[in-house]
N, CA, C and O atoms as CSV, one atom per row, in Angstrom:
chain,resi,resn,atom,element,x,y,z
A,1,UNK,N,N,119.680,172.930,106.263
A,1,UNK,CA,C,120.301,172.061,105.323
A,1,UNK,C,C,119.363,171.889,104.137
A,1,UNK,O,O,118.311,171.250,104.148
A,2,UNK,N,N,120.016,172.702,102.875
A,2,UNK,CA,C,119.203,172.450,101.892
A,2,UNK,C,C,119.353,171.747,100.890
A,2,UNK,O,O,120.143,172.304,100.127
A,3,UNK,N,N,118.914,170.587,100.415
A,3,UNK,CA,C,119.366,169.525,99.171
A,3,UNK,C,C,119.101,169.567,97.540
A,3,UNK,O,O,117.931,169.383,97.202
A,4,UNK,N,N,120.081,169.794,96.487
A,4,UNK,CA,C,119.562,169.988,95.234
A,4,UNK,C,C,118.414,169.189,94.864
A,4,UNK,O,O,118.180,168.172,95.517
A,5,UNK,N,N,117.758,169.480,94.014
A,5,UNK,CA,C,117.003,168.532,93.112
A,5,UNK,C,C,117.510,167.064,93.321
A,5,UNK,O,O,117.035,166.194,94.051
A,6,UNK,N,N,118.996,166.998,92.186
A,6,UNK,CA,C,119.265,165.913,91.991
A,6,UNK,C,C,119.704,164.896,93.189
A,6,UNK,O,O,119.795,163.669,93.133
A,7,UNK,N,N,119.981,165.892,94.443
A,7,UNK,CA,C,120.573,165.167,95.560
A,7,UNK,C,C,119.142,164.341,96.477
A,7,UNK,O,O,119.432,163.335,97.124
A,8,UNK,N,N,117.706,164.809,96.477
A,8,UNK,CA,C,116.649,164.637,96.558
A,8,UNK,C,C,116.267,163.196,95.811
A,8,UNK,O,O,116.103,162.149,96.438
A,9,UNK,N,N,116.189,163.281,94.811
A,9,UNK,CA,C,115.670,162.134,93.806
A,9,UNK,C,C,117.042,160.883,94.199
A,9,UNK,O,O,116.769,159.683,94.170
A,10,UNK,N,N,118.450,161.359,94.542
A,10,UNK,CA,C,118.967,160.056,94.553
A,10,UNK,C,C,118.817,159.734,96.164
A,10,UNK,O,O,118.854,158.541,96.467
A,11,UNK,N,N,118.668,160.592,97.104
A,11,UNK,CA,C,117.905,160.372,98.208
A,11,UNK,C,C,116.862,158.965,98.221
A,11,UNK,O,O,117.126,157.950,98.864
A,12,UNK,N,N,115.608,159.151,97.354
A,12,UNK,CA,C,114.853,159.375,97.436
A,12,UNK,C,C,114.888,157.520,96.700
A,12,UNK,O,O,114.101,156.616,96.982
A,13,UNK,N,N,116.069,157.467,95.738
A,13,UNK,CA,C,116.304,156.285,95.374
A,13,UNK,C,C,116.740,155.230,96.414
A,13,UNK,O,O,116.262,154.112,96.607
A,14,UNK,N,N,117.647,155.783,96.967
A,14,UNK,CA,C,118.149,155.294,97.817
A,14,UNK,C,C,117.457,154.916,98.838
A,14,UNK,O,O,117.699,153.824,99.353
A,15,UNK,N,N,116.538,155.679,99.289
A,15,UNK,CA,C,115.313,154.990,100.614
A,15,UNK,C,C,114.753,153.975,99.629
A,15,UNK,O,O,114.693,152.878,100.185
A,16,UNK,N,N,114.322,153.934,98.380
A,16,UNK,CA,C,113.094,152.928,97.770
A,16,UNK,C,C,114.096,151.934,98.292
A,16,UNK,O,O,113.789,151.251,99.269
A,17,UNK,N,N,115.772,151.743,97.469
A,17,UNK,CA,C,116.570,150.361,97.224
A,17,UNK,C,C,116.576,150.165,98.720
A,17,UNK,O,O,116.843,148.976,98.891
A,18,UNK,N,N,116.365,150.917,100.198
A,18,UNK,CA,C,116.624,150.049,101.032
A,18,UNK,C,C,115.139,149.508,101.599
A,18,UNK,O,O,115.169,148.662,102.493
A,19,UNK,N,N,113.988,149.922,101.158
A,19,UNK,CA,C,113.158,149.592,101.542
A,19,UNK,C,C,112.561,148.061,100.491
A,19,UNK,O,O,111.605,147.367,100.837
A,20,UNK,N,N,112.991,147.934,99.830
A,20,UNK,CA,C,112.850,146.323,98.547
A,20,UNK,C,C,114.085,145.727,99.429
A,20,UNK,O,O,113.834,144.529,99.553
A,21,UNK,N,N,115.105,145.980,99.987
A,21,UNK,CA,C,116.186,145.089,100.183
A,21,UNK,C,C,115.320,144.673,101.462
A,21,UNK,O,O,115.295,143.465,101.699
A,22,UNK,N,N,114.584,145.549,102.347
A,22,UNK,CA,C,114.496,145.575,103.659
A,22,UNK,C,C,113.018,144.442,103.466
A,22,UNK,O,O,112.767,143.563,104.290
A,23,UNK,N,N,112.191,144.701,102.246
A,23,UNK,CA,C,110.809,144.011,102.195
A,23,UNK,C,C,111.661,142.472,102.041
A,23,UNK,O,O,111.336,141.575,102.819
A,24,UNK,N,N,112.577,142.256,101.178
A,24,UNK,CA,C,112.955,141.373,100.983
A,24,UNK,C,C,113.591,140.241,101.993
A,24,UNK,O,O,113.470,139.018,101.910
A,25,UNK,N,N,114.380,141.096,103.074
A,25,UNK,CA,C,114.776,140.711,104.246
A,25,UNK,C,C,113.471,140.070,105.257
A,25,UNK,O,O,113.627,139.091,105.987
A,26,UNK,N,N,112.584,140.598,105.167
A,26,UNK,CA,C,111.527,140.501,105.948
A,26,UNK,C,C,110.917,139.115,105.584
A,26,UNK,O,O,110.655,138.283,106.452
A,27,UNK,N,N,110.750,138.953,104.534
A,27,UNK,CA,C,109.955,137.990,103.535
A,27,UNK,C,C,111.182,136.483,104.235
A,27,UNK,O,O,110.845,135.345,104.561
A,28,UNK,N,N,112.213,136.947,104.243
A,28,UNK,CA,C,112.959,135.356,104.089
A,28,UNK,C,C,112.602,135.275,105.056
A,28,UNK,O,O,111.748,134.395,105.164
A,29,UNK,N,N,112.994,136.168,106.577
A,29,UNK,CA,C,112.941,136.022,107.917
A,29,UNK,C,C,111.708,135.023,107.787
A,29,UNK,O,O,111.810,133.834,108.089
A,30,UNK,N,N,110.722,135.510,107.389
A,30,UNK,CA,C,109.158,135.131,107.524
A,30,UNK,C,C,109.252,133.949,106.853
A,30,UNK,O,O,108.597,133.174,107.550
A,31,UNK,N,N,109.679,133.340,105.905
A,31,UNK,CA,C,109.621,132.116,105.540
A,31,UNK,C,C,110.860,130.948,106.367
A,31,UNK,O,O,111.142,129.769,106.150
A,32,UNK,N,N,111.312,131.862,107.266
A,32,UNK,CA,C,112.135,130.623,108.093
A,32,UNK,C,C,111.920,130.464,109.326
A,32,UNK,O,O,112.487,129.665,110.071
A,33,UNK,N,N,110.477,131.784,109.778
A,33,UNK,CA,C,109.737,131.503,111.005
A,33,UNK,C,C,108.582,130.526,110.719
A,33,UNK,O,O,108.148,129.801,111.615
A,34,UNK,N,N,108.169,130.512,109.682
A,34,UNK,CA,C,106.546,130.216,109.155
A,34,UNK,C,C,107.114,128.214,109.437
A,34,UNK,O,O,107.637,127.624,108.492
A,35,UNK,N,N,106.923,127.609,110.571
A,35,UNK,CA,C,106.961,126.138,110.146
A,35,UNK,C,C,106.047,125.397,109.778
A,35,UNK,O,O,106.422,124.233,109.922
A,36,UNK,N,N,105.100,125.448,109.402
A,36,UNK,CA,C,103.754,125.395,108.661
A,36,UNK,C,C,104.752,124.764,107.589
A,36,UNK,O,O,105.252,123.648,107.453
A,37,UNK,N,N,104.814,125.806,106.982
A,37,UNK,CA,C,105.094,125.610,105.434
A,37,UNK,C,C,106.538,125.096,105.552
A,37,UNK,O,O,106.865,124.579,104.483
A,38,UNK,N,N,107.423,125.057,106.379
A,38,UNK,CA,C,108.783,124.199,106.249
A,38,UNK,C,C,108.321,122.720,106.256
A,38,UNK,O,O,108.911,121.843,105.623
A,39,UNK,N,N,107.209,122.507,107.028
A,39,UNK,CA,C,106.861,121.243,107.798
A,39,UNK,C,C,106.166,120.262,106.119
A,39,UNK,O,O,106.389,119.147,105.648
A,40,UNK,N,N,105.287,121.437,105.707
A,40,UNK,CA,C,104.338,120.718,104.442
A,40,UNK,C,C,105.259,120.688,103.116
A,40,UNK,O,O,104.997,120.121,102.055
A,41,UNK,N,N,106.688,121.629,103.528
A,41,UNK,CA,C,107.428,121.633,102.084
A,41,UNK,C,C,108.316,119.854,102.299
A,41,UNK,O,O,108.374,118.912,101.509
A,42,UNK,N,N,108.756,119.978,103.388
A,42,UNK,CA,C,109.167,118.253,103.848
A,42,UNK,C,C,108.358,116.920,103.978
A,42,UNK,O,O,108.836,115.786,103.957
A,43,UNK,N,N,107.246,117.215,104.094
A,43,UNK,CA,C,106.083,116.317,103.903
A,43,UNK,C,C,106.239,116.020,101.952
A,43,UNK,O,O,106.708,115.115,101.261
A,44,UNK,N,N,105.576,117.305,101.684
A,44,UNK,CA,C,105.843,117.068,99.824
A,44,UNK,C,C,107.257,116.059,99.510
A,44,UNK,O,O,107.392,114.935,99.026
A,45,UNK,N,N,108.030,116.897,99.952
A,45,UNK,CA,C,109.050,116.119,99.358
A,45,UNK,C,C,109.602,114.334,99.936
A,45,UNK,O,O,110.377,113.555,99.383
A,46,UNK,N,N,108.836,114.190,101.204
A,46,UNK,CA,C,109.182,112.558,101.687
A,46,UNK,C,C,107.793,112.030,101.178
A,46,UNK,O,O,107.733,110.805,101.074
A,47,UNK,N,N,106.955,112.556,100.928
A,47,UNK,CA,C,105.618,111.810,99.680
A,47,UNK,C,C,106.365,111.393,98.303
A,47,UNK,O,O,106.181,110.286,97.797
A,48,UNK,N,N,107.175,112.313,97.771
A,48,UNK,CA,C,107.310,111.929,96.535
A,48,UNK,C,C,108.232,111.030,96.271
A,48,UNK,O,O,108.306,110.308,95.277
A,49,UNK,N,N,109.127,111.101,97.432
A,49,UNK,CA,C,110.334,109.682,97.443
A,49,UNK,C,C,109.688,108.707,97.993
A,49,UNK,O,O,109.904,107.522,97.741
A,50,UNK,N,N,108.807,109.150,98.823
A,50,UNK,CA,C,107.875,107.329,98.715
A,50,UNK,C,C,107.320,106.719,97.636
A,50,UNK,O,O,107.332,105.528,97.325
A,51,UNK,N,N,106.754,107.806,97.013
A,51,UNK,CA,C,105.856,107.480,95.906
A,51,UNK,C,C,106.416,106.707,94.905
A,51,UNK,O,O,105.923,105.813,94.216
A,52,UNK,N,N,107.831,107.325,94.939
A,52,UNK,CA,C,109.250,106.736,93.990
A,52,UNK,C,C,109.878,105.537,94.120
A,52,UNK,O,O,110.474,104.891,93.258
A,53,UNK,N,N,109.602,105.167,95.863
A,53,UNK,CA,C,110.474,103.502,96.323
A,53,UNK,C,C,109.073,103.152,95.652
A,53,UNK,O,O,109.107,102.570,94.568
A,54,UNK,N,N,107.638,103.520,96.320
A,54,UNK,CA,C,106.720,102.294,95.941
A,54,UNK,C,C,106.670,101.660,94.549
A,54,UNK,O,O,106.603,100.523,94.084
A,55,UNK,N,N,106.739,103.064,94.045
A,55,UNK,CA,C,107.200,102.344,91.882
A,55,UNK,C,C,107.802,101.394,92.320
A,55,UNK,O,O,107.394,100.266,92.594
A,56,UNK,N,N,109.279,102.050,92.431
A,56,UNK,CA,C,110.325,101.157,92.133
A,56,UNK,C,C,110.057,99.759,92.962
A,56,UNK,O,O,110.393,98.936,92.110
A,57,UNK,N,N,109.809,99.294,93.671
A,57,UNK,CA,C,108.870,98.132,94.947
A,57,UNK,C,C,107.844,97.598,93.849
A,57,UNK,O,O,108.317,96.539,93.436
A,58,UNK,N,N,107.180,97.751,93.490
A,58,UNK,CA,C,106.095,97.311,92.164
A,58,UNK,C,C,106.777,96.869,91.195
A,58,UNK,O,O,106.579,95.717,90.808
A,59,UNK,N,N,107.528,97.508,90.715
A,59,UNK,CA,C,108.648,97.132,89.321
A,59,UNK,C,C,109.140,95.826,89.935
A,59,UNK,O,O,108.662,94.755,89.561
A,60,UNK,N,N,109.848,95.877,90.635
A,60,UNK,CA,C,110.695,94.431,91.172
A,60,UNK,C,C,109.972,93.212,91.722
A,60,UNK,O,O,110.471,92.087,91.730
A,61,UNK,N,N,108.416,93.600,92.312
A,61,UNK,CA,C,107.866,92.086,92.403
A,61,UNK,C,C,106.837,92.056,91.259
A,61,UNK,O,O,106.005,91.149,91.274
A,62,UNK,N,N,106.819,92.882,90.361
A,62,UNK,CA,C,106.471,92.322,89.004
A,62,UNK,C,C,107.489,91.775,88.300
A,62,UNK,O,O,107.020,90.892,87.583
A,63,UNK,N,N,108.712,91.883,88.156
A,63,UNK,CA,C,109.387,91.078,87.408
A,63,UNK,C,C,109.695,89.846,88.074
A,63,UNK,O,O,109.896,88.768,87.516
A,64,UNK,N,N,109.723,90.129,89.574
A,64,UNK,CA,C,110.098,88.565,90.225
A,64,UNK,C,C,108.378,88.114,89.810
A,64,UNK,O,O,108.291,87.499,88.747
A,65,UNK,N,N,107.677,88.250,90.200
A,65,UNK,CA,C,106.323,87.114,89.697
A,65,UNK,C,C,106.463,86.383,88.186
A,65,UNK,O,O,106.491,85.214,87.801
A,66,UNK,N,N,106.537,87.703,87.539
A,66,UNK,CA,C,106.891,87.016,85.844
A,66,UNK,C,C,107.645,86.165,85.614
A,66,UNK,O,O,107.405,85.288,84.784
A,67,UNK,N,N,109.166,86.261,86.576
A,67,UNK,CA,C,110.214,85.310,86.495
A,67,UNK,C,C,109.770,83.358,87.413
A,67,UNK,O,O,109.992,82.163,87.220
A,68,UNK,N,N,109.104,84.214,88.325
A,68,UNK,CA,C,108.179,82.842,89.043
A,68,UNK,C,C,107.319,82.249,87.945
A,68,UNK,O,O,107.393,81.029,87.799
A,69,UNK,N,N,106.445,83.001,87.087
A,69,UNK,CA,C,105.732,81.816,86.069
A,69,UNK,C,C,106.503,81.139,85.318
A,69,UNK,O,O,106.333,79.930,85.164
A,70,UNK,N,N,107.765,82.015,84.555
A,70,UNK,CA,C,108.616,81.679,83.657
A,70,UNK,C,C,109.042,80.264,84.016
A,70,UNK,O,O,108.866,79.289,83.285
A,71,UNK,N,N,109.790,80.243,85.563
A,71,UNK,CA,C,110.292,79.298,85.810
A,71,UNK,C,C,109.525,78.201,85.811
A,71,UNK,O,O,109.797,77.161,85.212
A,72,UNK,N,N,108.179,78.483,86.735
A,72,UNK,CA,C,106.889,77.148,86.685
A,72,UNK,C,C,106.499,76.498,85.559
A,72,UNK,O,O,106.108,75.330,85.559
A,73,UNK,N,N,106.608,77.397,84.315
A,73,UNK,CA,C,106.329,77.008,83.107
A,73,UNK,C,C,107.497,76.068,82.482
A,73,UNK,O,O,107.252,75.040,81.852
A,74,UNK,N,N,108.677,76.517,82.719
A,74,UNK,CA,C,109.608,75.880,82.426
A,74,UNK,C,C,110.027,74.390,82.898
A,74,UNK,O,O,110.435,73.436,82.235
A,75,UNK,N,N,109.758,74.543,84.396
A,75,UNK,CA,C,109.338,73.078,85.000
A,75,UNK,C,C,108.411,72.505,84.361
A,75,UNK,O,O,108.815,71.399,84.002
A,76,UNK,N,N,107.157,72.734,83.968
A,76,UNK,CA,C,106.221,72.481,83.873
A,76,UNK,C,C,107.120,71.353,82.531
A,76,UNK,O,O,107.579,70.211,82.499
A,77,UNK,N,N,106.997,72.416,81.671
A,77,UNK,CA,C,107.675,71.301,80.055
A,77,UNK,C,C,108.599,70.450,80.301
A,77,UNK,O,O,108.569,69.377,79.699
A,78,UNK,N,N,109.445,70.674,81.066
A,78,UNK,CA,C,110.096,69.713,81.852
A,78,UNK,C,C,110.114,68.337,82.317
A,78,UNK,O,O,110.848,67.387,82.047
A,79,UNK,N,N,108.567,68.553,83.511
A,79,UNK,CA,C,108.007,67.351,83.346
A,79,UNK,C,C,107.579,66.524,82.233
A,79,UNK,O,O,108.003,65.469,81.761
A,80,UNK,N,N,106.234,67.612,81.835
A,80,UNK,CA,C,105.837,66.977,80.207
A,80,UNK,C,C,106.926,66.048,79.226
A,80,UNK,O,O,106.921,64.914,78.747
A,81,UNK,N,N,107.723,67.064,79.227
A,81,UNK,CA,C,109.302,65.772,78.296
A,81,UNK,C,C,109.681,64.890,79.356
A,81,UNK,O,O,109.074,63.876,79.012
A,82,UNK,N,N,110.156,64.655,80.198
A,82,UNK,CA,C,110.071,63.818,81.358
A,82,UNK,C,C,109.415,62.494,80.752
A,82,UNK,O,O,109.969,61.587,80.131
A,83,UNK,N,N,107.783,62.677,81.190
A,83,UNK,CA,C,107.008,61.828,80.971
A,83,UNK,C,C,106.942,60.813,79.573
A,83,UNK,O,O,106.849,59.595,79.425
A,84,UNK,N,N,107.067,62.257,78.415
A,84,UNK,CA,C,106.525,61.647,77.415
A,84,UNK,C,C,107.996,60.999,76.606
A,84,UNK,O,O,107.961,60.644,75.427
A,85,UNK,N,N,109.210,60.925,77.426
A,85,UNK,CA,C,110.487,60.331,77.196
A,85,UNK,C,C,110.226,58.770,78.177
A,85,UNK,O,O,110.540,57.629,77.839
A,86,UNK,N,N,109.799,59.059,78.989
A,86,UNK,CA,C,109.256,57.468,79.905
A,86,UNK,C,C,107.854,56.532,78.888
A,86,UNK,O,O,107.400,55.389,78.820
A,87,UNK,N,N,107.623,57.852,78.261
A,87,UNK,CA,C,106.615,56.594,77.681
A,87,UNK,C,C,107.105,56.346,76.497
A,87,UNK,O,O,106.522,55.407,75.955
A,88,UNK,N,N,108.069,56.883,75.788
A,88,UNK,CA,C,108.785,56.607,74.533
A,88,UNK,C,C,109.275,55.534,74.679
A,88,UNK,O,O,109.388,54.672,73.807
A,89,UNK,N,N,109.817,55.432,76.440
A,89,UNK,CA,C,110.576,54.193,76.436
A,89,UNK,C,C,109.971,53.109,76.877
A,89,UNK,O,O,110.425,51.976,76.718
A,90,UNK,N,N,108.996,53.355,77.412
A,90,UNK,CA,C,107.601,51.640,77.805
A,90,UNK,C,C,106.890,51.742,76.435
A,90,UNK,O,O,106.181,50.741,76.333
A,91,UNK,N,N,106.758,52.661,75.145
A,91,UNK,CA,C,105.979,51.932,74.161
A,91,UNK,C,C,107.119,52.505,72.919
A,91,UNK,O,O,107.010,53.485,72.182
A,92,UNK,N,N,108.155,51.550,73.008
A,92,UNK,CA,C,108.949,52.408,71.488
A,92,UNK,C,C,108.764,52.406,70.076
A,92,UNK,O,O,109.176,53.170,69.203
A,93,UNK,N,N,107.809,51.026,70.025
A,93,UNK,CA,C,107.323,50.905,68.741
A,93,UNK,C,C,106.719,52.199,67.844
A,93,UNK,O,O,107.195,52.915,66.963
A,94,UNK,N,N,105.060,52.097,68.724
A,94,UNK,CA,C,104.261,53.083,68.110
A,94,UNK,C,C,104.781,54.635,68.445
A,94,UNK,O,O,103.920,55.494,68.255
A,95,UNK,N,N,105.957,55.061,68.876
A,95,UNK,CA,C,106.461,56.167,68.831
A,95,UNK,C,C,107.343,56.269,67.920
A,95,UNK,O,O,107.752,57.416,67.743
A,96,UNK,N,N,107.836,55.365,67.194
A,96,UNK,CA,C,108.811,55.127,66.155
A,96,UNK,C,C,108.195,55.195,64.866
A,96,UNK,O,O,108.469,55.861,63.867
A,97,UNK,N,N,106.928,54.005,65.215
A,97,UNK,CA,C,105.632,54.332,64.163
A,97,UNK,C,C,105.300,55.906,63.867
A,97,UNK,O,O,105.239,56.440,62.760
A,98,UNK,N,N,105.125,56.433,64.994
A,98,UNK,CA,C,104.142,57.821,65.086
A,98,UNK,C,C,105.092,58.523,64.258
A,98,UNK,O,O,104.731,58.924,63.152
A,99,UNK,N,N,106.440,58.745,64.732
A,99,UNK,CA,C,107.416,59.385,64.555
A,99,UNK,C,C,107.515,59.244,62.506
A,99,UNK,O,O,107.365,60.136,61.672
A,100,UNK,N,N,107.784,57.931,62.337
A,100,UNK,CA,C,107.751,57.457,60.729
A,100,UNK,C,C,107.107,58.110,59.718
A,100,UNK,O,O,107.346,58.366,58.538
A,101,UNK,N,N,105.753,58.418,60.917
A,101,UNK,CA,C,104.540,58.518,59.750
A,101,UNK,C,C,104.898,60.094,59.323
A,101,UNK,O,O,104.781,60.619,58.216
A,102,UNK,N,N,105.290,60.567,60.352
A,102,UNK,CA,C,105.227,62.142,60.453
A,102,UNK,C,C,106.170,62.041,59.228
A,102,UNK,O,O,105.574,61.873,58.164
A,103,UNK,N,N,107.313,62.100,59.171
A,103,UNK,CA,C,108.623,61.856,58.843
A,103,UNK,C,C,108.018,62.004,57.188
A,103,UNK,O,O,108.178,62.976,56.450
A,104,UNK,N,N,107.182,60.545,56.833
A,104,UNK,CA,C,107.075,60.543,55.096
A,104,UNK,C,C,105.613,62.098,55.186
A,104,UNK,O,O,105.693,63.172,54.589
A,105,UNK,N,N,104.701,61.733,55.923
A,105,UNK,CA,C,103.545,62.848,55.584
A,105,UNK,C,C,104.394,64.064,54.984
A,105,UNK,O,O,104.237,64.423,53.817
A,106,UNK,N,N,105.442,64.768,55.984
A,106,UNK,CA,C,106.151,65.859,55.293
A,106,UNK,C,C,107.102,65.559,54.217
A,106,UNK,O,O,107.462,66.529,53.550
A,107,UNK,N,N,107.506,64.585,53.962
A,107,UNK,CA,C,108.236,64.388,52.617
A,107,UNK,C,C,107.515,64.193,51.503
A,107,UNK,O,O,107.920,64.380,50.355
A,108,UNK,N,N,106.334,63.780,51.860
A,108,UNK,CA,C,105.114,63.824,50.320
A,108,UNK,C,C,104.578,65.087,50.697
A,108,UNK,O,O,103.532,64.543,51.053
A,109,UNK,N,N,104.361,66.281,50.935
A,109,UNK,CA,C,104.144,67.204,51.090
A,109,UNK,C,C,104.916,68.202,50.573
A,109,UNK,O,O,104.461,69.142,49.922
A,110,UNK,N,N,106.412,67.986,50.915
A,110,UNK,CA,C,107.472,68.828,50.123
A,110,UNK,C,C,107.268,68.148,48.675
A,110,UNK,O,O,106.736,68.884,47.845
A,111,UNK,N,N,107.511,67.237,48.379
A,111,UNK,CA,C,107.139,66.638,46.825
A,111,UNK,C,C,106.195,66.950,46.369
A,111,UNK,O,O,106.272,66.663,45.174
A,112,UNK,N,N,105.170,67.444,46.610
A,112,UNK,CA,C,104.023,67.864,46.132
A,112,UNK,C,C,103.752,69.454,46.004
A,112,UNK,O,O,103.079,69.981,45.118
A,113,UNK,N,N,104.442,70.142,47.119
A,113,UNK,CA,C,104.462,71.489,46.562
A,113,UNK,C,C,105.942,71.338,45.738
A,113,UNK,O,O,105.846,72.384,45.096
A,114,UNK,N,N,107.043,70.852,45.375
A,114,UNK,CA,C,107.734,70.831,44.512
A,114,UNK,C,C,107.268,70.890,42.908
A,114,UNK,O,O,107.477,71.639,41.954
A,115,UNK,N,N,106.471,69.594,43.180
A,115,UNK,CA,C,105.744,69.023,41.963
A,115,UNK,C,C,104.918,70.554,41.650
A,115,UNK,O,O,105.571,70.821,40.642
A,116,UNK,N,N,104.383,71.216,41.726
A,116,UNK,CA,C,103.074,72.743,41.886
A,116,UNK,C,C,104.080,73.659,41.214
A,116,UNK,O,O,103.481,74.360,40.398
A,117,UNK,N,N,105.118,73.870,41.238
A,117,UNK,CA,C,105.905,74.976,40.733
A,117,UNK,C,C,106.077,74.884,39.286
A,117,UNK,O,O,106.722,75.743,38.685
């Protein structure tokens, strides 16, 4: 049995394409025996969704803390007006006074940068 030239070379193609299909075959087999690397490719990937709740876990009790001062602070002035409405009302004079004085200080103040122009 004797083969042309050209029947040779597509021979010859034909063994390479089954021997790349066949390396190729080999290679997957081998990456779905190898559990090494299935084991560390699932590790990678449940690291990085942890890594992702812990952000996201950080994000949310930083805004709840911030929202905890907000609120403390907010109490806080709260009281302060509280108080300084209880003492408006045990001394109403000199808060009426205090209040008065303020009242003209800024009205001779606007009159006076009026007066400047």
């Amino acid at each position: 049995m004797t083969t042309s030239p050209d029947g040779q070379q597509e021979l010859e193609k034909e063994i390479e394409q089954t021997r790349e299909r066949l390396g190729d075959t080999v290679e997957a087999l081998a990456a779905k025996v190898d559990v090494q690397a299935q084991a560390q490719e699932k590790l990678s990937q449940l690291t990085a969704r942890l890594k992702g709740k812990a952000t996201e876990a950080k994000g949310k009790a930083t805004e709840a803390t911030r929202q905890l001062r907000l609120q403390d602070k907010a109490n806080q002035a709260k009281r302060q007006a509280t108080q300084a409405g209880q003492q408006i009302r045990k001394h109403p004079i000199p808060a009426a006074a205090t209040a008065g004085a303020l009242v003209l200080f800024f009205t001779l103040i606007r009159r006076w940068m009026r007066r400047d122009k």
